[in-house]
Residue, then its C-alpha position, 0 to 999 in steps of 0.5 A: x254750388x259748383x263753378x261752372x268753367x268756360x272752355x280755357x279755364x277747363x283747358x288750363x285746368x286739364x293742362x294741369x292736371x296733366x302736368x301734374x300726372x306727368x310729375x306723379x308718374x315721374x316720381x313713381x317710376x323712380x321708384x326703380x332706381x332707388x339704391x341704384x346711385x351713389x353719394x351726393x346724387x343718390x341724397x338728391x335723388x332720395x329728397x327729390x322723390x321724397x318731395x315729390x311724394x309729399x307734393x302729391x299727397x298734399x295736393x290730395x289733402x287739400x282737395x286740388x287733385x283727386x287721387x282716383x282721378x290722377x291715377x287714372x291720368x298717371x296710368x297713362x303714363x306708366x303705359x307708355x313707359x311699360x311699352x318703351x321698356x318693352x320696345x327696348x328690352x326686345x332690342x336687347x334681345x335680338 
């Protein structure tokens, strides 16, 4: 049987799913800047996208997030991204 939420543990709940978007989408998007530093800062940039990555997937396996459903929230956020770029890369232009 499934638990029925009151309304602040569905707030609480979608906050976090959010947070969590926010986090899978971060680390896909630096995906782009991968190779781009060098030394020190390119291990640490490496370990933390590898993490994040590991993260994700474990949320997954243990059923705390639903892959269809966090991708569709990450999407979200990649359009958002996808319009700055644009915003910007039309600055450019000009």
């Amino acid at each position: 049987m499934e638990k029925v939420l009151t309304i602040e543990e569905a707030k609480i709940e979608f906050e976090s799913h959010m947070l969590i978007a926010l986090f899978k989408a971060a680390v896909e998007q630096s995906t782009l800047l991968t190779g781009k530093y060098n030394q020190k800062m390119k291990q640490d940039f490496n370990r933390w996208q590898k993490i994040g990555f590991m993260f994700i997937e474990e949320l997954e396996k243990r059923n705390m997030i639903h892959g269809e459903y966090m991708n569709k929230l990450s999407d979200i956020y990649h359009n958002v991204n996808s319009g700055m770029r644009e915003e910007f890369y039309k600055g450019l232009e000009s």
